[in-house]
C-alpha positions as CSV (number, residue, x, y, z in Angstrom):
1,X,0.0,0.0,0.0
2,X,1.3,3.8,-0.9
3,X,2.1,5.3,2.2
4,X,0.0,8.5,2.9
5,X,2.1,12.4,3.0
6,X,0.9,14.4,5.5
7,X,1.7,18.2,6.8
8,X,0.9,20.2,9.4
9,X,1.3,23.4,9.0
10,X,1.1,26.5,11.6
11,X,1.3,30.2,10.5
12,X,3.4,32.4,13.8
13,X,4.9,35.2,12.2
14,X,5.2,37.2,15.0
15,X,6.2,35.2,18.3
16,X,8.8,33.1,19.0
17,X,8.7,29.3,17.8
18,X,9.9,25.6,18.3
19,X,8.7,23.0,16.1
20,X,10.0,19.2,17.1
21,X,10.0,15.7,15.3
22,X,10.4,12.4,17.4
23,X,11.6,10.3,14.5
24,X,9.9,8.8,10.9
25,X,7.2,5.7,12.0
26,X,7.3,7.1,15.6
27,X,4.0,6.4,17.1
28,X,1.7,9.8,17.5
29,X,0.9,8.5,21.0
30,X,4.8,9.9,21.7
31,X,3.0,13.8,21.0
32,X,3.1,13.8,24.7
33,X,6.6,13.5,24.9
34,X,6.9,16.1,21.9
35,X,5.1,18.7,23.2
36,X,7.2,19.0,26.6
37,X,10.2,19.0,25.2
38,X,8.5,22.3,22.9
39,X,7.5,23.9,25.6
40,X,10.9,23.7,27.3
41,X,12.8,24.4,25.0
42,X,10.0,28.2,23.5
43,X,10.0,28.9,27.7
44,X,13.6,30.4,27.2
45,X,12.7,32.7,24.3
46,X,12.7,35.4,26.9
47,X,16.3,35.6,27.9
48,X,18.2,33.0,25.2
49,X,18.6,32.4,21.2
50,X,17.2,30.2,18.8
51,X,20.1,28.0,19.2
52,X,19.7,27.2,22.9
53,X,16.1,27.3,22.6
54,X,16.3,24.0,19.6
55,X,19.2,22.5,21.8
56,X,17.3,22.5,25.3
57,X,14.1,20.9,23.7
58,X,16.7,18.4,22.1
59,X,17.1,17.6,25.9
60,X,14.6,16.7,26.8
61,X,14.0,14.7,24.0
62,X,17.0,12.6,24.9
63,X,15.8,12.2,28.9
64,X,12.6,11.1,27.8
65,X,13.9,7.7,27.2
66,X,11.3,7.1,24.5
67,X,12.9,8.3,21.7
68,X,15.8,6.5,20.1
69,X,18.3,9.5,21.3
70,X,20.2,10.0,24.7
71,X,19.1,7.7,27.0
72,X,16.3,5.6,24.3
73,X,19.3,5.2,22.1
74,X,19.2,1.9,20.1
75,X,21.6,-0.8,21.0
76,X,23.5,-2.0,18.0
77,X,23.1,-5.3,16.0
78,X,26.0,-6.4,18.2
79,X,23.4,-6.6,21.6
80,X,25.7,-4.1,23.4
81,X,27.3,-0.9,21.4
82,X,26.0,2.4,21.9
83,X,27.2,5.0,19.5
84,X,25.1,8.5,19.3
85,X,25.0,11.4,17.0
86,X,24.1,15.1,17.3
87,X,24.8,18.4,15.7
88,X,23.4,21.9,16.5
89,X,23.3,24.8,13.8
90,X,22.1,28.4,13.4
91,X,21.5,31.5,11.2
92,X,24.6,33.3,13.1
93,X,27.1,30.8,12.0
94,X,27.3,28.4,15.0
95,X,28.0,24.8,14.0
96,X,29.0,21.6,15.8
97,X,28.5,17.9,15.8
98,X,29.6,15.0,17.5
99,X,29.0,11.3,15.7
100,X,29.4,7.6,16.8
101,X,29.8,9.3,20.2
102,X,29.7,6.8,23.5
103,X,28.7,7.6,27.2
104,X,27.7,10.2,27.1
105,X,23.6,11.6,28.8
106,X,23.4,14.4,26.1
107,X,25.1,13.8,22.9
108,X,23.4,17.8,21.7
109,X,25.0,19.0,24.9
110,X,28.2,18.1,23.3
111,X,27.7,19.0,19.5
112,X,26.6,22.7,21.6
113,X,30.3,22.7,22.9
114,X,31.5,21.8,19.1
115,X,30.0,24.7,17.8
116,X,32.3,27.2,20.3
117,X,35.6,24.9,19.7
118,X,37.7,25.8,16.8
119,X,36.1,23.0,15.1
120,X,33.0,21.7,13.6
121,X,33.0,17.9,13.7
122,X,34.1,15.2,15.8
123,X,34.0,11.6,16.1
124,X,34.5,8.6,18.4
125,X,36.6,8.8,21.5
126,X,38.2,12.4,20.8
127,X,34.7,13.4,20.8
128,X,33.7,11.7,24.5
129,X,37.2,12.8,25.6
130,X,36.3,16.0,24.5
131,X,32.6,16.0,26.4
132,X,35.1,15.1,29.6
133,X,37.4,18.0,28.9
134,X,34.3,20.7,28.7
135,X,32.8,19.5,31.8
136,X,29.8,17.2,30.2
137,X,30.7,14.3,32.6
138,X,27.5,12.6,33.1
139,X,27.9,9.0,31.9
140,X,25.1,7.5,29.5
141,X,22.2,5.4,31.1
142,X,19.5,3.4,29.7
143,X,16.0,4.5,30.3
144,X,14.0,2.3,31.5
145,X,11.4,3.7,29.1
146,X,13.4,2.6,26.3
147,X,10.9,0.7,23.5
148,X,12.5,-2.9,23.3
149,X,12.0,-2.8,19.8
150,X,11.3,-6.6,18.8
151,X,10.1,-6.1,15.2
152,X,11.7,-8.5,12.7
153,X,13.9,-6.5,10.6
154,X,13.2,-7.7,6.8
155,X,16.3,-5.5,5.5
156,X,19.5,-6.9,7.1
157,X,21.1,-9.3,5.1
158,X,23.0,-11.1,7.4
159,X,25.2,-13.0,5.1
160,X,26.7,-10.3,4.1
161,X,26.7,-8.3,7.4
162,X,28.5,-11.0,8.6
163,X,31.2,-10.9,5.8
164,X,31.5,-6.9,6.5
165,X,31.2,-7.2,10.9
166,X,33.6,-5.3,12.1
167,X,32.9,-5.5,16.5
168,X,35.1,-7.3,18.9
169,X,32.1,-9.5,19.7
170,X,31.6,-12.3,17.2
171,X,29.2,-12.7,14.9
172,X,27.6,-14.8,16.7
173,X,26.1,-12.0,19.1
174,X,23.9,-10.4,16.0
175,X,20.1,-9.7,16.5
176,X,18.4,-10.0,13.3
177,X,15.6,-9.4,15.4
178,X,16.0,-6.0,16.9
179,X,15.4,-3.0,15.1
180,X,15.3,0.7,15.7
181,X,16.4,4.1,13.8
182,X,15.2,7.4,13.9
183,X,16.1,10.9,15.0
184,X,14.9,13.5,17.0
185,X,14.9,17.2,15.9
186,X,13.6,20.6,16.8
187,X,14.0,23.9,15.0
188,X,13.5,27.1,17.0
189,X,13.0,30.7,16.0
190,X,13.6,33.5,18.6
191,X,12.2,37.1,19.4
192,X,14.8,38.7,16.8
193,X,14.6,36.4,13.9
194,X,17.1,33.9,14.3
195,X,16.7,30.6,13.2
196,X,18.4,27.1,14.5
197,X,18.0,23.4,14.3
198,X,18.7,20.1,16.8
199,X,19.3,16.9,16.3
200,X,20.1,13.9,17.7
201,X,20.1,9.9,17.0
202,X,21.1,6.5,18.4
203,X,21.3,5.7,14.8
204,X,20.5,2.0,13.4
205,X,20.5,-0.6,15.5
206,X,21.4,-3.3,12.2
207,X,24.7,-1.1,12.1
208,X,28.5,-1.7,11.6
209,X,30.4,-0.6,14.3
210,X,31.2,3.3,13.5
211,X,28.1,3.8,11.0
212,X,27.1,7.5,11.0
213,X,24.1,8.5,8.7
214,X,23.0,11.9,7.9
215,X,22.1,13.7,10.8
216,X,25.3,14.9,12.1
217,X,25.9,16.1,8.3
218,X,25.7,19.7,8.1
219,X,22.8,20.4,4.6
220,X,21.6,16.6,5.0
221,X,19.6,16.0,8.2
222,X,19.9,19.3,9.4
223,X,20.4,23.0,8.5
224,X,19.9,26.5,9.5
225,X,20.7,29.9,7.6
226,X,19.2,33.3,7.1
227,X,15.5,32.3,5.6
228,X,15.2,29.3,8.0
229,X,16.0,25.5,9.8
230,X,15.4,22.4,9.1
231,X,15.4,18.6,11.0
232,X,15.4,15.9,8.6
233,X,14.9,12.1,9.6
234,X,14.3,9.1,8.0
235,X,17.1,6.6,6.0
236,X,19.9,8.5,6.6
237,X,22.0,7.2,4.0
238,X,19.4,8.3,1.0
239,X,18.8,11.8,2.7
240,X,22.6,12.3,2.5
241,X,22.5,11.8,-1.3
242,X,19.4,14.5,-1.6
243,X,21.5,17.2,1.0
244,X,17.9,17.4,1.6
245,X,18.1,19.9,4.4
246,X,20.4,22.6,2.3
247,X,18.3,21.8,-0.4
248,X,15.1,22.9,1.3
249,X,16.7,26.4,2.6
250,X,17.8,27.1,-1.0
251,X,14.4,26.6,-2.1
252,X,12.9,29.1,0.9
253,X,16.0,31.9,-0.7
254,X,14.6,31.2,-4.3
255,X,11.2,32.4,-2.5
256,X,9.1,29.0,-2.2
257,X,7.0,29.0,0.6
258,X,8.0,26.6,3.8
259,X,5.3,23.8,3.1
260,X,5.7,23.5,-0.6
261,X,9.1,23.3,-0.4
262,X,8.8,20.6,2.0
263,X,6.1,18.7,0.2
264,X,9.1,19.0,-3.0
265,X,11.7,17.3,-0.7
266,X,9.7,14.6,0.2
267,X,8.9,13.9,-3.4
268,X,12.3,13.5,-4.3
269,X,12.2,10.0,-2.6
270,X,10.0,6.6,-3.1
271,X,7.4,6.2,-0.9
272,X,8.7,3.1,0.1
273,X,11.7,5.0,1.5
274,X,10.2,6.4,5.0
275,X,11.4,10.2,5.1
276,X,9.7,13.4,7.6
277,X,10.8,16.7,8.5
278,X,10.4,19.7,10.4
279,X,11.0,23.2,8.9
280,X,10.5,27.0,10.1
281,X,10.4,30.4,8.6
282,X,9.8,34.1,9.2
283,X,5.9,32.9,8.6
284,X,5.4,29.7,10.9
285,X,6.6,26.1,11.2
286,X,5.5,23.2,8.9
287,X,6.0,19.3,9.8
288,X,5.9,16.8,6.8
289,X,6.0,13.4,6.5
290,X,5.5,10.0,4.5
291,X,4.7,7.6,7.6
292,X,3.1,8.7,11.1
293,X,5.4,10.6,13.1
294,X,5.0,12.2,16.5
295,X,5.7,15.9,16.7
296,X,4.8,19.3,18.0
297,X,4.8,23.0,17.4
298,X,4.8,25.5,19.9
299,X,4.1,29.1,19.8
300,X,6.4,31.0,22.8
């Protein structure tokens, strides 16, 4: 069956606004968990930016436990390896992002710090060596909250995984069985007009060890300039090939309103390829998306 689009669109032109996503196929009963995080992170339009309003809903996304990011991340195919990814962008030219991070509560806390080091991107155990060094020294915990995530997963074909597996463990340990993917997102616009977007993931759980996909790529899953932001999620490795995100702020300069240019992203890709976004503007915040997906939009 042809999986249904559907947008949401909110027009705000004059207050502050957060719009979050809780991940492609995520079930709409999660709008609970959506809607907190929004209002957290619009309460700080008073005295903070864009930026840290995107990053603090980001959060509290990540606490909630639910969402496959912070403490809900997936556990690889491996039954034990948890690697995170996060970036943080905005329309004043911060950028940072961590990926395949480890043990760390907030991987957006870190990608945050990034974005005020001299660089832009980094990986692995320089990145949670780096969390240590800027005093983000809380160690990651599973939620108890965290979905178990027992759907058979049809796509890994572990023949070939098992020709490719790169962990210490042996092969033995894969778990054809458990599956989980997704992102979390938020974009933010503050009193003065600035725009920024969130992000973080667990990633795949069917991974190789060291897999990043695209939300920690600045113009793929996530991007921010002078017209707008933008959260992607969805199969990261085919939203990289689109630069979806960049692609959807050049269309908002080349003066195509927020929703249509949303509704032209999405059909860039099969329907059989699960893809949703969030998106903001001077006019409002839009959410789009070919499979249910819990969100929220909050006016400050």
């Amino acid at each position: 069956m042809p999986h249904p689009v559907y947008t949401h669109h909110l027009e705000c032109a004059a207050r502050p606004l957060v719009v979050v996503h809780g991940g492609t196929s995520s079930p709409r009963v999660l709008d609970d968990g959506c809607h907190i995080a929004a209002r957290a992170g619009a309460q700080l339009h008073r005295e903070h930016d864009a930026l840290a309003m995107a990053v603090h809903t980001v959060v509290a996304l990540e606490d909630d436990g639910r969402f496959n990011a912070g403490s809900g991340a997936v556990t690889a195919i491996d039954g034990s390896t948890i690697e995170m990814d996060a970036a943080v962008m905005d329309s004043r030219d911060r950028l940072g992002a961590v990926a395949a991070i480890r043990d760390v509560r907030n991987p957006v806390l870190v990608a945050r710090e990034v974005a005020d080091s001299p660089h832009w991107l980094l990986v692995g155990e320089g990145a949670q060596r780096f969390a240590r060094a800027v005093g983000l020294r809380n160690p990651h915990e599973v939620s108890p909250r965290r979905p178990r995530r027992e759907a058979v997963a049809e796509d890994i074909d572990l023949v070939r995984l098992e020709r490719m597996w790169n962990f210490p463990a042996p092969f033995a340990t894969a778990r054809s069985r458990l599956t989980g993917g997704d992102t979390v997102g938020a974009v933010a616009r503050d009193a003065k007009g600035g725009f920024a977007a969130a992000a973080s993931t667990g990633g795949l759980s069917h991974k190789l060890l060291g897999r990043v996909g695209d939300t920690p790529a600045v113009g793929c899953g996530f991007y921010a300039g002078a017209r707008g932001a933008f959260a992607i999620t969805g199969i990261g490795e085919r939203i990289v090939r689109a630069q979806l995100a960049f692609r959807l702020h050049q269309w908002l300069e080349q003066d195509v309103a927020l929703v249509e240019a949303m509704q032209r992203g999405l059909a860039l890709f099969d329907a059989s390829i699960a893809v949703g976004m969030i998106g903001i503007d001077a006019h409002g915040g839009a959410v789009c998306a070919n499979r249910d997906m819990a969100f929220a939009i909050h006016e400050a």
